[in-house]
Structures are given as C-alpha cells and as structure tokens.
N, C-alpha and C positions, 0 to 999 in steps of 0.2 A: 504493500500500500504506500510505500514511500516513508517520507519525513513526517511527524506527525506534529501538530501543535500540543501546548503544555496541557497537563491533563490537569492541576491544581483546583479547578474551576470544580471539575469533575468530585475530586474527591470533596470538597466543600459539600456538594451539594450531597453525597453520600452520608457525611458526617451531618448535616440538618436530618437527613431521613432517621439518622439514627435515634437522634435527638427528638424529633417529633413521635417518633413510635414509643421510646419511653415514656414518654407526656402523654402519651393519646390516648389514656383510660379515664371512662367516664365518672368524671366525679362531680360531687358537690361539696359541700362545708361540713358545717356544725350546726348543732338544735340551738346549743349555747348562743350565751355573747360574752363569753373573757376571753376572744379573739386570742387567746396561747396554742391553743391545741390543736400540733401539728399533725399527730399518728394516723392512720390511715385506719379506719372501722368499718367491719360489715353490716355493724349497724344504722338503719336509715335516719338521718335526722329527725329532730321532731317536729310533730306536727305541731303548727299552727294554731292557737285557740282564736277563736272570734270576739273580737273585740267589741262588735254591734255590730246586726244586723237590721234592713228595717225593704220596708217594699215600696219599689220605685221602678218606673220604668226607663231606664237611662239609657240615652244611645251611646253605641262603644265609640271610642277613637278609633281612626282608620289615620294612614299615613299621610292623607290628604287632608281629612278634616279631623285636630286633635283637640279643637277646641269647643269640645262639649260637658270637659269637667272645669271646673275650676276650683280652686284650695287657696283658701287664703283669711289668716288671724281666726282658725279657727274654726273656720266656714266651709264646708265641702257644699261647693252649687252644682246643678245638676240642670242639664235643661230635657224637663220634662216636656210630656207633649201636650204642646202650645205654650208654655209659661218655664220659668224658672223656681225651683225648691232650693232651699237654704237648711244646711245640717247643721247640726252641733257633729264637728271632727271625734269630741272627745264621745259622746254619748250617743252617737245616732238620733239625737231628738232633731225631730223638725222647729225650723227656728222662720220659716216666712213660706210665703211662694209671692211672687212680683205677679202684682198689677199688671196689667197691657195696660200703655198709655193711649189716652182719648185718639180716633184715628185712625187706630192700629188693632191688626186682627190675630199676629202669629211675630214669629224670630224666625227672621230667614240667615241668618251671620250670626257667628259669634266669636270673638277674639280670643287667641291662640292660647293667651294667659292674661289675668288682670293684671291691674298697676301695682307699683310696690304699698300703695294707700288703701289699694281694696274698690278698688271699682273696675267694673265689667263693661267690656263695649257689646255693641248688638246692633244689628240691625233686623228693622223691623216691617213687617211686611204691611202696607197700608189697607185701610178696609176699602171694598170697590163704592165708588159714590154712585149716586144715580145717575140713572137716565142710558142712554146706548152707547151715544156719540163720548162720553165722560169717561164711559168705562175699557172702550177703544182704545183712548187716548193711557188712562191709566194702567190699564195692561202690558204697557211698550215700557214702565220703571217701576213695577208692582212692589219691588227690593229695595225704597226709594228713600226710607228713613235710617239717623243712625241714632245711637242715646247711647246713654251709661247709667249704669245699676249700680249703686250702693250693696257690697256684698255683706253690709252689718247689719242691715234691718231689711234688704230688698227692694227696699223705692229707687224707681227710677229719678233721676235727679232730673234729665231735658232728656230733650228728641229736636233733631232738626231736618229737616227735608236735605236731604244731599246732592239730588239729581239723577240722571241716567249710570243705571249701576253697567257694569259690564259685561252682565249675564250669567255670574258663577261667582257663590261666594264662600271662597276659600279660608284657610285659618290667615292668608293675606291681607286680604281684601278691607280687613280693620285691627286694627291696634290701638292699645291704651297707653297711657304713661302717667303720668301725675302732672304732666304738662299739657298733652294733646291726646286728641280721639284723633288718630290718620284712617283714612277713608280711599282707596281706590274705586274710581270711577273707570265711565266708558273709555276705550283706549286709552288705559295706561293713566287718564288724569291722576290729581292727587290734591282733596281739601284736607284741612285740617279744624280741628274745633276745640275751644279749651273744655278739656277735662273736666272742671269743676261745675263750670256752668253752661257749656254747650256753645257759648259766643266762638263765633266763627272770625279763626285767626288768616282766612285765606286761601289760595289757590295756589299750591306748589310747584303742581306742573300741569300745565294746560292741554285736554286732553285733541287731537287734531286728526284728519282725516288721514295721517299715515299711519296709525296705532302700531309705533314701531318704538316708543319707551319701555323701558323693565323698570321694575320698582318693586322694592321690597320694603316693609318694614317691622318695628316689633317691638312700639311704644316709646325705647329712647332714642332711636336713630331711625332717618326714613334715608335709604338708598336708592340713587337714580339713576340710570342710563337713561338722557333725553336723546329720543332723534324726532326732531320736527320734522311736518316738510315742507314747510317753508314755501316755496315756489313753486314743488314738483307738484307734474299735471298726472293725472290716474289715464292708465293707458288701456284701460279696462276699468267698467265701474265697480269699487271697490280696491283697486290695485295698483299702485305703483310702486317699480322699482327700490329696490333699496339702497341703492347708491345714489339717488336723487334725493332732493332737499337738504334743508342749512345743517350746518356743524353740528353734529351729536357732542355730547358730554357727560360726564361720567359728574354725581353730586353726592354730598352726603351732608345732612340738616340734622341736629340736634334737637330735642323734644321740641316745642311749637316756633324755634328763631324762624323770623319770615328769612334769614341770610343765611347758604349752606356754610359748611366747617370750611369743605374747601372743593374747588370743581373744575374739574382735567378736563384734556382734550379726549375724545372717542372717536372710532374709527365707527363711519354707518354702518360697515361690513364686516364682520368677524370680531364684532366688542359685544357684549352683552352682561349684564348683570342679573345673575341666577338668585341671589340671598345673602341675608348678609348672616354669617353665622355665629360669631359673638360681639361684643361691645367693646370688652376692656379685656384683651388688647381687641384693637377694631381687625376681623378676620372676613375675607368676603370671600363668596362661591363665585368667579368671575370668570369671563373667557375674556382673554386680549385674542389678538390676530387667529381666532378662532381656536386657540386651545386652553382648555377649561381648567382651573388651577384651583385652588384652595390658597388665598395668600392673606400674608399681614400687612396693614398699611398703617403710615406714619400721620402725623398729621398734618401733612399737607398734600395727601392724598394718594403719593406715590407708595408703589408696593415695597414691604420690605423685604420677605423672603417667602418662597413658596413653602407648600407644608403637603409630602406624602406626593403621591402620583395624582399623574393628570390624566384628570376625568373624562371620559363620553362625551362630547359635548350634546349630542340632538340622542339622549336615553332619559326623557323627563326628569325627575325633582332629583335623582340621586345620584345621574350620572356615574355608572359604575360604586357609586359608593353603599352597599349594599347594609354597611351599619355605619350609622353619625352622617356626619361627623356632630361628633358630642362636645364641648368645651368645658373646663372649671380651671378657673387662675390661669396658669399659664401653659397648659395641656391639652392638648385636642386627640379626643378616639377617634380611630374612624377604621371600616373593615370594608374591602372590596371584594368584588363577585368571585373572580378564580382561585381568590387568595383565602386558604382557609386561618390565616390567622388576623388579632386585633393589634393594631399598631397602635403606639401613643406616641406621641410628637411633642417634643418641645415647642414652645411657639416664640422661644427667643434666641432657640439658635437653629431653628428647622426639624433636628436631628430626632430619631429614634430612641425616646424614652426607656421603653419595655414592650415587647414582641408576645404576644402569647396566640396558642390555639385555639379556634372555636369550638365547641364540642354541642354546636347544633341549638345554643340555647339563644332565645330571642332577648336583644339588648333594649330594654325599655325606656331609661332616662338617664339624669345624672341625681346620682340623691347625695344632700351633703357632698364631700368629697369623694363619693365613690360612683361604679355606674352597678346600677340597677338591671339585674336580669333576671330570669326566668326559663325555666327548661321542664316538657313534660317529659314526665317518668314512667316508667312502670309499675301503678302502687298493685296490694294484694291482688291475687288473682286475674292480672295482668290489665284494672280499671287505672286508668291516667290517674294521675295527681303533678302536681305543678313544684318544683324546687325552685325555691326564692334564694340568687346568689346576688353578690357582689363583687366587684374589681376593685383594689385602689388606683384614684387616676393616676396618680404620682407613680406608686413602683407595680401597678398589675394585680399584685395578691389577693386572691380569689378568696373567700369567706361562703357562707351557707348558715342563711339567715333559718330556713325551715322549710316543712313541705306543707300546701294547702290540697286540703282531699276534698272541697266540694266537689260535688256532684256538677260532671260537664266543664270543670275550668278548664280556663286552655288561658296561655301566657300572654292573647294579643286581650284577654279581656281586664286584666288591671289596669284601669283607669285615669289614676292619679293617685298620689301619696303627697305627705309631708313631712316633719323630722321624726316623725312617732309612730304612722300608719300607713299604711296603704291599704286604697280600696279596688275592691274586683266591683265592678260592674256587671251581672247579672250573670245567669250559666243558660239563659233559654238559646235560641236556635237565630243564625243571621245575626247583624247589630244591634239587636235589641234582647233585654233581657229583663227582670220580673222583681228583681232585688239588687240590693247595694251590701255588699259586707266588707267590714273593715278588719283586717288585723295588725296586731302589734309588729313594728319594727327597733329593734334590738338598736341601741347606743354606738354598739361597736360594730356594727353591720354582719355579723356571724359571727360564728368561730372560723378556725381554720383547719379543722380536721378534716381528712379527705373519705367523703364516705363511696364503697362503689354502689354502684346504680344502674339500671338497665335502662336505658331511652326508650320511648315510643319510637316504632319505626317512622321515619322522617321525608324515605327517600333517595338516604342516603349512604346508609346501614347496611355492611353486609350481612349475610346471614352468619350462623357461626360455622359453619361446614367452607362458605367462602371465603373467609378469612383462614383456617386453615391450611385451603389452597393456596396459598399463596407459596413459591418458589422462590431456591435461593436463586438471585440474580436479577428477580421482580424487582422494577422501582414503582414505588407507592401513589399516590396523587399527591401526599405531602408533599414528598421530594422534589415531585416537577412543578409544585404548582410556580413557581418565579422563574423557572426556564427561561420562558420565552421572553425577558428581562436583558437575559445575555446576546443580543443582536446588537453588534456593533455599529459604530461611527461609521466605520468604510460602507458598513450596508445601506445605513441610513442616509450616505451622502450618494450614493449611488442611485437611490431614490428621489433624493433632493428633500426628503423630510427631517435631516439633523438639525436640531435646535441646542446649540450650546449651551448646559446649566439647567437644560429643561429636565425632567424627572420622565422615567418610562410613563405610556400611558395604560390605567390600569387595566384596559381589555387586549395589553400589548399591539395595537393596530396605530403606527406611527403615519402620520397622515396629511395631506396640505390642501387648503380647498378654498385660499385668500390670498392667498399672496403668490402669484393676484388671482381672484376671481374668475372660475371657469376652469383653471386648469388645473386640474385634481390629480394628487398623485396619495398611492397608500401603499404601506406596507402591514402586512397582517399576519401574526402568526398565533397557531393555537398547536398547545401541547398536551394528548391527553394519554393519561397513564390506563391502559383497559386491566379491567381486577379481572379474579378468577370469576368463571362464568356467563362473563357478558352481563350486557341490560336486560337481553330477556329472560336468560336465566336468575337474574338476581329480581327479575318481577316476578317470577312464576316462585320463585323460593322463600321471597320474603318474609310470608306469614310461618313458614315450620323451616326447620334447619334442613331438612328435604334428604332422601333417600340416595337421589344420583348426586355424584361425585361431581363436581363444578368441572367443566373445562378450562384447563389452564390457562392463565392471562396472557402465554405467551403465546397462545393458539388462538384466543380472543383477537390479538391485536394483527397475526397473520390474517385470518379472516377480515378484518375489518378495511385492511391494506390491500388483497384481494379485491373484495365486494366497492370499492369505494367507486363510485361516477355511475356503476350500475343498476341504479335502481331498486338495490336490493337491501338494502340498510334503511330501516325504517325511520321516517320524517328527513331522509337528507336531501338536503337544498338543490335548490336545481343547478346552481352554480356548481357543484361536485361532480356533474356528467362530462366535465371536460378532462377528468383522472380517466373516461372508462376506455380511451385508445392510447394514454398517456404512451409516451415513449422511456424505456427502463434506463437509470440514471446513476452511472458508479460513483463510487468514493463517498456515497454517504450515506453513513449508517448501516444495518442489516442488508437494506436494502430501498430503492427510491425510483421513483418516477416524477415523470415530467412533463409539461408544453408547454407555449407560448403561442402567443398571437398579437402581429400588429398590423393595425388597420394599414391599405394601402396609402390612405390622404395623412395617416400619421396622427391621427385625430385620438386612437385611442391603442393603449397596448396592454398587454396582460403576459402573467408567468407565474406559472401554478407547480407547484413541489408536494407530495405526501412522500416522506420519508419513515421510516421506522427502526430503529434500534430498541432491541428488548421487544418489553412490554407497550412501547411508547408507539405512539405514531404524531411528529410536525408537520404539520399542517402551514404550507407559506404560500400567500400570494401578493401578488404584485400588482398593483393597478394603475394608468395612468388615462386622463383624459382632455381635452386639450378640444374645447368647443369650435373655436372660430382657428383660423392659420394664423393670424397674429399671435398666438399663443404659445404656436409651436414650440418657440424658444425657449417657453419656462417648463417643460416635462423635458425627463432623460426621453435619450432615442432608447429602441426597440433592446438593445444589446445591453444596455445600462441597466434599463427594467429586470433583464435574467438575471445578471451578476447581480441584483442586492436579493432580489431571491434565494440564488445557489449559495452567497454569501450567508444571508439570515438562517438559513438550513444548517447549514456547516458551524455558524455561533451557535447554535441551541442543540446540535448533538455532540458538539464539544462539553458543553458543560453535562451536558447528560450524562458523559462517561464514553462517548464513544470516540474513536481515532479517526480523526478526520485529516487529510492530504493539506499540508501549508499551502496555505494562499500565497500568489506573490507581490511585490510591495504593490500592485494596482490590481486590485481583481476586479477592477468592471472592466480593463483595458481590451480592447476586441481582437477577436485573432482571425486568419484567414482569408481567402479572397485573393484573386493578381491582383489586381488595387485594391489599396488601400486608404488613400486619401481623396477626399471631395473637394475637390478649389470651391474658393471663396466665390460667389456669383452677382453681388452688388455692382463691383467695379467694374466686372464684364460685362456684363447686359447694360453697359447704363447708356447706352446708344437703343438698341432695340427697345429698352423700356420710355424712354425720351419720346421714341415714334408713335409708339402701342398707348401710354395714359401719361401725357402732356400735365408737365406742373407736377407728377405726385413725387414725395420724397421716397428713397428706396430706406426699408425697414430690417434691419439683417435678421432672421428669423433662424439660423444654426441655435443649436440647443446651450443655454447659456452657463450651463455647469458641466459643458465639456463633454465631448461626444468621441476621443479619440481622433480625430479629423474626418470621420467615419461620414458624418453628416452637413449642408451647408443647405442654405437655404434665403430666398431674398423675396420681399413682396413690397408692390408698386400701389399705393390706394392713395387717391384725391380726398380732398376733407368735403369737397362739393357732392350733394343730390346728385345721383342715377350718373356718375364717374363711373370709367373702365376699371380694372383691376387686374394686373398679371402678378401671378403667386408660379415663384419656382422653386422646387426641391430636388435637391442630388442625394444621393444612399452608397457608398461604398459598402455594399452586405457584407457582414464577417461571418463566421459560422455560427450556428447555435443549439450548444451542449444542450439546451433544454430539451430541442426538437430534434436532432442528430442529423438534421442537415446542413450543409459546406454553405461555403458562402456564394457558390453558384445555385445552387437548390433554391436559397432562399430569394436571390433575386430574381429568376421562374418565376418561383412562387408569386411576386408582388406583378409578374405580367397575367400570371394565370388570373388571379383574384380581380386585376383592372378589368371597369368596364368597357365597351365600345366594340369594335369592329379591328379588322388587322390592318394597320398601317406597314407598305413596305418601303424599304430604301433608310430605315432609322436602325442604324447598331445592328443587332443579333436578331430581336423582335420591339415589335411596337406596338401599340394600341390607338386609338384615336374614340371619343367619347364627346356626343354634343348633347346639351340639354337645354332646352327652352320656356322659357318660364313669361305667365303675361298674365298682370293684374289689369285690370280694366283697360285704358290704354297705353299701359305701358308693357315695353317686353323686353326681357333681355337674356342675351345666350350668353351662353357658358360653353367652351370649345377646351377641352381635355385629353393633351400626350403625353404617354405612358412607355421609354421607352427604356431597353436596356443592353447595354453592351458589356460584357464578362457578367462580372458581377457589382459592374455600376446599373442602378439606377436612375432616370431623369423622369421627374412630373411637371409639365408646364400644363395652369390653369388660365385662360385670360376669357374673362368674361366683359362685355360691353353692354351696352342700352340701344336700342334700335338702330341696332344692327342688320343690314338688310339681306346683305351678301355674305352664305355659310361658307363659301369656296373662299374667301378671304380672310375669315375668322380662322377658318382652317389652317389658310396658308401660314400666316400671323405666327401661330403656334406653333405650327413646323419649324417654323425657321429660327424663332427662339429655342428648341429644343434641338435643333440642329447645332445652333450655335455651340450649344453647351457640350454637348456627343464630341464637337472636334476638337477640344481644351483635350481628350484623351487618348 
C-alpha cells in the first residue's frame, strides 16, 4: 500500500472508545442529598414523596411553546382553559384565577417567563363585536391585545391594543421585564409598553413590506437584525428579493431605552439573528456570512469568541443543537445530534469545561447551579418510572435526586420547578393532562452514588444478545461519532469552504452558499458505525433478547456497502442511486467506491465516495453549483471537486484507524491528459469580442482558487437592456480517479453529453447547438460550440437580441471557437 500517514489520530480515537465504554453504564444518583456518596448500588434510588397534589388541567411545554407555566415568589401559575390559576408553590392551595379583562374572551400568548417582580405578559384574544362587516374586519388581528398579570393576587394591571399580530404566537412573540412588555408584530415589527402601567414606550422596529427583520427577545434585552426595504419594488406580489433594499443592521436595546446599546452593520444576505441566549455575558445564536455560531459579544457589539461548533443554519430553532444550549455564570451546555456527548464551554475563554456522555436522559432546564434532567427507567415489573438527575455546570458531576413512579410520567411532562420543587404536569394522554403534582427537590441536588438501572427502550438500545455480538476489532458509535471532524484544511480549501478559526460544523457538512450568492459549494461527510444485527434486526429484537444470534457488525456494514444506490436499504435517499454503478476505488479503507459528474456549461459538479473500513462505512460528497456563468469563477472546477472528496475520505479513515497512501504536498493538483494547460482567453478574443458585443468589459471567469491551469475562461456582457453576450470556456480534462476515466475519456464525455447537431472541420469532434427564445416581441438566440481536440475542450456561447440571420450567428461562433482551437 505504500507510505502511510501517522496513525496517532487513530489511536486517540481508540483510546476515547475505551474511555467511553467504561462510562457507558446506565446510571443514576442517590435517594439522599449529602451529595458524598460515591459507591456504586444495586439499589434503586428513592422514591419521591408528593409534596401536593391538587386537579388542574395544564397544558404541557413543548419546545416551541414553554411558556404555559410560570413560578414565581411562591406562585406556580398555570394557564388553564381560558383563564389563569394561581398556587401556593409551598401547599398546592389555590391562591386566585385572573379575571378576563373587559373586551376580551381567551389568552392566545403567553410569555416565556415573568419578570424578576412577578408579572406575567399575555396576550389576549379580543371578543368578536357586532354586526358582519366589524367582525370581517376583526378577524384579520383576532391576537390583537397585550397586558400583564400581577402573579400575587392575579389582577391584571392594563391591556393595550397592539395591532396586527403576525399570525403565530410563540414563547417570542412577548416578553416581560420590570421595565417593558416587548410585543412582536406583523413582519418582524417590535412595540414596547411599560410594565407597570401599560403606557406605550414606542415602536422599535417598524414592521414593512419586506418582512425580512429577526428579533428576538426575553424581557431585559430585545435583539435585532433590521432589513428594510426601503426602495425595493416586489417582483411578484408578496416578494422581493433579498438583496434589495436599504442597509440591514444588526441592534441590541436594553429593557424599554427608546436608544439600542449598540448597532453594527449586516449583510441582507447571509446575516441573521436566530436568539439571543443569555444576558450576562450577552451570548447570541447568530449566522454572519451565512454560518450559524453561538458567540459572545462585547459591548459594543462586536463578537468576542465563538463557543462549540457551528450550527445548521436552515434546521429551525436548534440548529443541530439537539440539547441547550443552557447558560448559568459563565458556562454554557449544549449537546449536538451525532455527538452522543454534553459539552460545557467556558464563555471567557471558548474552551471545553467538562465532556461527559448522554445516556438517553432528557435535559430539562438549568436549576440553581446545576442542569436538571430526567431519564425513564425500568420500574417493577418493567412499568416506566422517571429518574430525576443533575449535572454541575461548572465541573459535570452527575447526582440522582430520586425516582417519580406516577402512573404515565414521562420526562417531557415536568413542567417547571423552583429552588425547593418541581412540578409534573398531568400523566393523561397528548398535552394535556388532569392534575398538577409537586415534589420535593433536595439542597444539594442528589447524592452521588451510582445506582444501575435498566432504561426504557428508546430506540436506541441494543438488545443484550446485540451487545454481546459485538467483535474484537468493532468500532463503536462512540468512537466515531467526531470522525468526521478530522477532514482537513487541504480538503476544505479544495472545496473553497475553509474558514480560518471557524469551528467544525456540527452535522460535519462544510458549506458556502454567500459569498457570493448562487454559487454553492459543500462538502458532506457522514460516519456510521453499523452494531451487531443491523436496524432491522435490532427492531425485530428489541422487545426480548431474541433467540437468533445477531449478525455480525462486520457483515452488517459489508451488506450495507453492497446494497447502497440500490434500492434496497430501507428509506434511503434518492440521492444514494448514484453509488448503484459507482466505479471500485483503491487505497481507501477495506474497500471504496466512487463517481463524479460535471455538468457540461460547468454550472454544476458532484463527487460521491462510500468507503468502508471495519464496521464503519464514510459517507462523502461533494457538491458545487454555480447558477449564472459569471459565477463560474467562484466554484472549484470538476477535478478540485474529487480531490477534497478523495481527500475528506482518506482524513476520516485515517483517524479511524485505517492506513491510508500519503497524499502529496497538492492533492487536488490534476494529472493527465497531452495538455495540460488552458491559455488565458481575455486578451485573445479581445478583437473578436470588440466585433460580436461593442462596449462590454471582458470579465475573466477561470476559477478563482486555482484550477491547476486546467481551466480558463472569459465572458463579454453590456450593463445595457436586450445587449449581446459571448461566454467562453476552455477545459484541459485531467483524468478522474473517481470515474476511472483518462483524460481523453473524459473530454468524449463533455462532446457526448453536448447538445446540438455535429459540426465538422472543428478539432477531433464538434457540436453546434441553437436555441430560440421570444417573449412577446422580443427574441433572442442563443448559438452554442462544443468542441474538442485531445483532451482540450472549447465552449463558445454568444447569444444576441433580434437577430435575424442563424447562418451568421452561426458563423460568429465558429470563428470564435476557431480562434481558440488554433492557440493549440
């Protein structure tokens, strides 16, 4: 196999598997709370007593809407159906239920959490007025009022008419503070009202026919990305562009100042403000140049350092972040989708606190200094029951507050807590449920004794016959889940997606789709470890440890390397049918396969890898997209696309463990081909481009992160209505390890795939391609040659506006294409 690169990488990642499989037993805490007691018992924690119970019908939190409980001096408020109930926290006694104010018929909003004073915001749904034409009218802002409740007695304090809501009222959409009631409106606007008395302090951001602001808020800060649109015209009603209209900006306003803290410039395209997720230090969920960060900011508005990996951007509210991120002082949780562990963050130097492993339990809040979780179990005779844990934010340390055995709990139904209780929210069926029970929370948030424990199946759980199966020489899913991490620099610049300081992104799919706009480049890689028996074995086994003998992981993951592109792999993407003729690909891994495809106009390219070492099968592809020919220039060419593929394959089964052939100091450099270089084509057509589109500047369109001299390319366009255009592109083809055709193959290939008819007297072969296009009285052609000699390629496009004469449009293009043909 040759010279191999270092395997160091390798063995690290063997040594986490090690490390993760000693951790990876299911525990919980202690019944206690003198948080000493480390021993490990097969005794199960204790249960839980009931602190009070009392009957209520309370809607659960959902991850969208969490603001249906509220806690506060004492008060657990609940919003019942149609009105609000007030508790005694300590007794379960009923302490009010709220009035509907004059007006009003229902709560259609209500805020995430009160103020630090004890007032509750809401919005309120107005009663319909008479008559036909009133009720028309009032229909279109039914969501129209907003107020604040007093959570010590229930009375609402005001109500004030807000205007047109925006049709969805989120735990967003209103905020408290002790300063201001914040209110989102129709696109994106933002009033504000005082607290106290409901007087309206203003209009913060004006809501406008481009509804392209973000805004978030959450009582002591409201957060803004404005994008106006100023001047832009809708090009479709409903729609325009987003790159039109005046200067965006990024804001941030302190409880009700009409003046923000401080307010940056934004980009319209690829800036957006997702939330803000703590105060003190101020941490925002943000995307600059389209990639989505978790950062701290100064005050004066600039970021100061990212925190953990960069997020999904277009995967709604969590962007890969599948737990938190959570904040207390100066710590932030947060746990992503493929990564089965929780990370904690410094938030003043970036850096990795404490690392630990999930073990399936759902992360609820932050209580005190710790986070708050929950995990169902296996109680007697195999009925669920719920283990209440804790983490410290600061060092991790897991605790085990007790176990709650109602009948029907499950983890997403505890509601809210405070420094003494926490309540569940009902055990009926759906989000609602028939009762309220509170029990006691321990001082010290558990003990620390590890008890074992059997999980409810989750999904995720082998059986114990599949676990068994497991073989030496298996790697785990622990072990690989951060694989795909290890895709280097070289690969990512060979893509043109490397961002210096940037942090992997946590679905590892390294990606560009702004800078600039339209030409879209990504690299993607997934790493998955197949256990003994497969998915459908591990579904049909799940409920009993089962009879048959699991099939080997290693014979799982041949089969799945096999079966992949063909149909035959249950739910796989339709984008996987381009593995079922792949071509077979050495030097990496057990074994690999491959192809590629690049559009002939250059417009779009692709390079698809499944490799497999072990148990494992990498998953890489390649994508690049490049809408208009001015764009050409910012995507790699067709050759550069493989090499960060073959590259990003070869980083991630290195660190796997497997020996992969050294790259040499350029691995996207092209090989192959009698020529090899494409001359430059600006300076030479500037005579025939001069005759063909009069006045237009030549735009050099070569790929601008370096193509090997492989590629060149030049386009001629007026700034003026219904202008000529002539677009020309050369290709010196190199060969392609992906497809395992030469570099003469491949520029066939780009004759064979051309459209048109056969042109002769041009090089080896030709093509000629006209296309006619006519809006009302306008027409204009489009006359396209295709031609190629060895394994160069020439494309000349030159399209005009009534144009009368096709034999001369014809000619036109010939002789530009000629031109170029005899430069070799």
């Amino acid at each position: 196999m040759g010279f191999t690169r270092g395997r160091a990488r390798a063995a690290t990642a063997v040594g986490v598997l090690c490390a993760l499989l000693a951790s990876g037993a299911c525990t919980g805490g202690g019944g206690g709370d003198d948080g000493k007691d480390e021993r490990r018992s097969a005794v199960k924690p204790a249960k839980l007593k009931k602190a009070w119970q009392v009957s209520a019908r309370a809607r659960v939190a959902t991850p969208d809407d969490e603001g249906d409980v509220w806690v506060s001096d004492g008060i657990l408020a609940l919003r019942t159906d149609g009105s609000v109930t007030g508790y005694d926290t300590r007794s379960g006694k009923k302490r009010w239920t709220m009035e509907m104010p004059e007006g009003t018929k229902g709560i259609c909003g209500f805020s995430a959490k009160p103020s630090p004073s004890g007032l509750g915001g809401l919005f309120f749904t107005a009663e319909k007025p008479a008559g036909k034409k009133a009720k028309e009218k009032q229909e279109k802002s039914d969501c129209s009022y907003a107020g604040a409740v007093d959570l010590a007695d229930g009375k609402v304090k005001w109500t004030q008419h807000v205007g047109t809501m925006k049709g969805t009222y989120g735990k967003n959409d209103i905020s408290i503070g002790d300063e201001a009631v914040t209110v989102t409106l129709d696109c994106y606007g933002v009033k504000q009202f005082r607290a106290e008395d409901g007087k309206p302090l203003g209009t913060r951001v004006e809501s406008d026919k481009a509804c392209a602001h973000n805004v978030d808020h959450n009582g002591r800060h409201l957060a803004v990305r404005t994008a106006p649109a100023g001047d832009a015209k809708e090009v479709v009603p409903g729609w325009m562009p987003a790159a039109d209209g005046a200067p965006a900006h990024f804001m941030l306003y302190e409880g009700g100042d009409k003046k923000p803290l401080w307010r940056t410039k934004a980009a319209r395209v690829g800036d957006e403000l997702h939330r803000i997720v703590s105060d003190d230090p101020l941490v925002l969920d943000i995307t600059r140049e389209g990639h989505r960060l978790i950062q701290t900011y100064d005050g004066d508005g600039k970021p100061v350092r990212t925190i953990g990996k960069r997020l999904k951007r277009f995967s709604g509210g969590d962007g890969e972040a599948q737990v938190g991120p959570f904040t207390h002082g100066d710590t932030l949780v947060m746990g992503y989708g493929r990564d089965p562990a929780l990370y904690a963050y410094d938030l003043d130097t970036g850096k990795v606190r404490w690392k630990k492993r999930r073990g399936g339990e759902q992360i609820l809040g932050v209580w005190k200094d710790k986070l708050l979780a929950a995990r169902q179990m296996k109680g007697p005779k195999g009925v669920p029951e719920v283990w209440l844990l804790t983490y410290g934010m600061q060092d991790g340390k897991q605790r085990t507050i007790g176990r709650v055995t109602e009948a029907g709990v499950q983890p997403q139904l505890f509601a809210a807590w405070d420094d003494e209780r926490i309540f569940l929210s009902g055990t009926g069926a759906g989000r609602t449920g028939e009762r309220v029970v509170a029990y006691p929370l321990p001082a010290s948030g558990g003990d620390t004794r590890r008890y074992d424990g059997e999980p409810m199946p989750d999904g995720s759980e082998l059986t114990p016959a599949q676990k068994r199966a497991w073989r030496k020489g298996d790697l785990r899913p622990d072990a690989v889940a951060n694989a795909c991490e290890a895709v280097s620099p070289a690969a990512q610049k060979s893509m043109r997606v490397y961002r210096k300081g940037m942090p992997p992104p946590a679905d590892c799919a390294w990606e560009e789709k702004n800078t600039p706009r339209h030409a879209e480049r990504e690299l993607s890689v997934t790493v998955t470890a197949h256990r003994p028996g497969g998915d459908e074995e591990f579904r049909a086994g799940s409920s009993s440890d089962g009879a048959r003998k699991p099939t080997p992981a290693l014979a799982v993951a041949e089969q799945a390397f096999r079966e992949a592109g063909t149909g035959k792999i249950e739910n796989e993407d339709d984008s996987e049918k381009v593995l079922a003729d792949a071509h077979r690909l050495e030097g990496l891994g057990d074994e690999a396969k491959s192809t590629a495809f690049g559009s002939a106009a250059d417009s779009v390219s692709t390079a698809d890898i499944l490799a497999r070492y072990r148990n494992v099968t990498v998953r890489v592809k390649a994508r690049t997209e490049a809408l208009s020919s001015y764009l050409w220039a910012d995507v790699p060419p067709q050759h550069r696309v493989e090499a960060a593929a073959r590259q990003a394959a070869a980083d991630v089964l290195e660190q796997l463990g497997a020996e992969v052939p050294a790259a040499g100091d350029d691995p996207a450099r092209a090989a192959g081909g009698k020529i090899t270089k494409a001359k430059s084509l600006c300076t030479r057509l500037r005579s025939e481009a001069a005759g063909l589109v009069p006045g237009a500047e030549a735009q050099d369109t070569a790929p601008k992160g370096g193509s090997d001299g492989r590629v060149a390319g030049c386009e001629w366009e007026a700034d003026a209505d219904l202008s000529p255009s002539l677009i020309v592109r050369v290709k010196a083809m190199p060969d392609s390890p992906l497809t395992g055709e030469d570099a003469l193959e491949q520029a066939e290939g780009e004759i064979t795939a051309a459209k048109g008819g056969e042109l002769k007297g041009f090089g080896d072969e030709a093509r000629l391609y006209r296309r006619d296009f006519r809006h009302k009285d306008e027409m204009t052609r489009t006359h396209t040659v295709v031609a190629r000699k060895d394994n160069l390629v020439v494309r000349v496009e030159y399209q005009r506006w009534h144009h009368p004469d096709k034999a001369r449009m014809d000619a036109d293009a010939e002789r530009v294409a000629r031109r170029v043909l005899d430069a070799y």
